[in-house]
N, C-alpha and C positions, 0 to 999 in steps of 0.2 A: 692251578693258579689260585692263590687265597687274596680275598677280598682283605682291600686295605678296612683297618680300623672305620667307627665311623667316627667323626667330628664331633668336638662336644658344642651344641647349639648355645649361642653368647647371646644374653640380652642385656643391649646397653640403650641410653639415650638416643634419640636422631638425633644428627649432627648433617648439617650440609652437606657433606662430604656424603650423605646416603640418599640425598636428594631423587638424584636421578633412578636410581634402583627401586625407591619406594612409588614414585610415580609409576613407572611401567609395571612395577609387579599391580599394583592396583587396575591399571588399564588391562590386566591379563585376566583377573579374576573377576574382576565387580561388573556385573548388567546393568549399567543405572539407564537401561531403555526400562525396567522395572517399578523404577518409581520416579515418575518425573519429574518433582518435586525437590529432586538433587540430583549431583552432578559429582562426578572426578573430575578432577584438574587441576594443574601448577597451582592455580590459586587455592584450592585446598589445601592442597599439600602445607604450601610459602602460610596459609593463615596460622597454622598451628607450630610451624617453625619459626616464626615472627613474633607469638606470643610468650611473656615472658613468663608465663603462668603453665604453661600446659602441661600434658602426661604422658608425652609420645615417645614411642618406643620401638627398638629393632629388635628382629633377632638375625645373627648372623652367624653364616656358615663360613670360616674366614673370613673375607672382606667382602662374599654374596649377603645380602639381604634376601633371608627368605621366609619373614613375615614383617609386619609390624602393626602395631596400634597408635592410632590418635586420639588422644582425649585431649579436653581442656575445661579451664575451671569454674567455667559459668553453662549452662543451659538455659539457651534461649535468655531471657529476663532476670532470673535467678539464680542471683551470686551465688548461695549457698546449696547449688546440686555442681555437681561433674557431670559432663557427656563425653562418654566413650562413643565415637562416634562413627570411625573407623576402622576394622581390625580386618586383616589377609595373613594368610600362609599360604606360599607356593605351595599347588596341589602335589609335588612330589616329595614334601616335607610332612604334608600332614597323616594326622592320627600317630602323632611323634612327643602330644604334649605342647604343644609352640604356645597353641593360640591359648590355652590355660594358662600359661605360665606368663603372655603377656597382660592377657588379662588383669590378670593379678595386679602387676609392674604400673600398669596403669590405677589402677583402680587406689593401690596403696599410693600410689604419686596424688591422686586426687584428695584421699582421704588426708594427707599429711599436708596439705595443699588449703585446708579449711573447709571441703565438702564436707556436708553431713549424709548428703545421700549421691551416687551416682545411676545417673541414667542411657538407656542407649534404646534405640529403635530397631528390627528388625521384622523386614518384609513376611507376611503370611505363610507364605511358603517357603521359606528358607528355614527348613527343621535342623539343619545340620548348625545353624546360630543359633536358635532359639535352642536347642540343647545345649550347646556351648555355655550359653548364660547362664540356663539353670544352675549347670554345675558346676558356676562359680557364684552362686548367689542372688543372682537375678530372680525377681517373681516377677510376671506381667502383672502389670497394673492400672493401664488404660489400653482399651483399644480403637483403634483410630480406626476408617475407613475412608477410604479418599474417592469420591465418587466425580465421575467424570463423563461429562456432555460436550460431546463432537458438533461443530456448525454443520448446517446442512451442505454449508461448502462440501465439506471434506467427508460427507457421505456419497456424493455425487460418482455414481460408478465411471472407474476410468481418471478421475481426478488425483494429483498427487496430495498426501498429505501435505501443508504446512508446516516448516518450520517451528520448534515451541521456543520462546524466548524462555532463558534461566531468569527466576525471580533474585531479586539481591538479599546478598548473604546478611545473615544480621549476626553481629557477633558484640557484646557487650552495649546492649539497648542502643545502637545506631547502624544507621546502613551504611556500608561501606560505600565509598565514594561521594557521600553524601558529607561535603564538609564543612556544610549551614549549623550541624549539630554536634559539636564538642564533647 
């Protein structure tokens, strides 16, 4: 029996219509029990699909999505960086090339966008990103460490953890839901 051809991987724009695909493939691969400080979810997703600026991207195996990247065209405060913010490829796609090539897609979307620099964060331990970046032109340039003090509550043997509330997103120097601030 001969194996069919393989597909040639399409990277085009997210479009709603890849909504649902890009959420769950992200609930499949991202730990965000890793850095608590962020979060997946619809509203991630809806931020970057809502703005009219951003750099997000699929790639598709016919009408599967099996990666994509999110960027957009401010970081944090600073109109003039891009954050690449999000990027997945289904574990059965990768070492295929994807996440390079969205890379890319993003990054040239930023750049043609008015960024002069674009930036992205990735966890300590996540070598398989932080080579990614490199070798698409990433240097590290700051390192962060996020240090973290437990109540004595929730040292209490036998106690359950708490709950962590998500802090609010900030996206273009105001907090969402906050609609004192224009």
């Amino acid at each position: 029996m001969s194996e069919s051809p393989p597909t040639e991987i399409v990277i085009e724009p997210v479009g709603f219509e890849h909504l649902r695909q890009v959420l769950d493939l992200g609930y499949r691969v991202f730990d965000t029990t890793v850095k608590p400080y962020t979060s997946w979810s619809l509203t991630a997703v809806a931020e970057h699909l809502d703005s009219g600026d951003s750099a997000c991207w699929v790639a598709l195996d016919g009408t599967k999505v099996v990666g994509f990247v999110l960027g957009s065209q401010t970081f944090e405060l600073r109109d003039d960086w891009g954050y690449l913010e999000w990027i997945a490829v289904d574990p059965a796609y990768q070492g295929r090339g994807i996440a390079g090539r969205l890379v890319n897609a993003c990054c040239e979307a930023l750049f043609a966008g008015g960024a002069s620099r674009v930036v992205t964060d990735v966890e300590s331990s996540n070598s398989a990103s932080a080579t990614l970046m490199a070798r698409n032109g990433f240097a590290p340039a700051v390192t962060v460490t996020l240090f973290v003090r437990s109540s004595q509550a929730d040292e209490e043997p036998g106690r359950a953890v708490r709950g962590v509330s998500k802090r609010p997103l900030i996206r273009s120097g105001r907090l969402l839901g906050d609609h004192r601030n224009p």
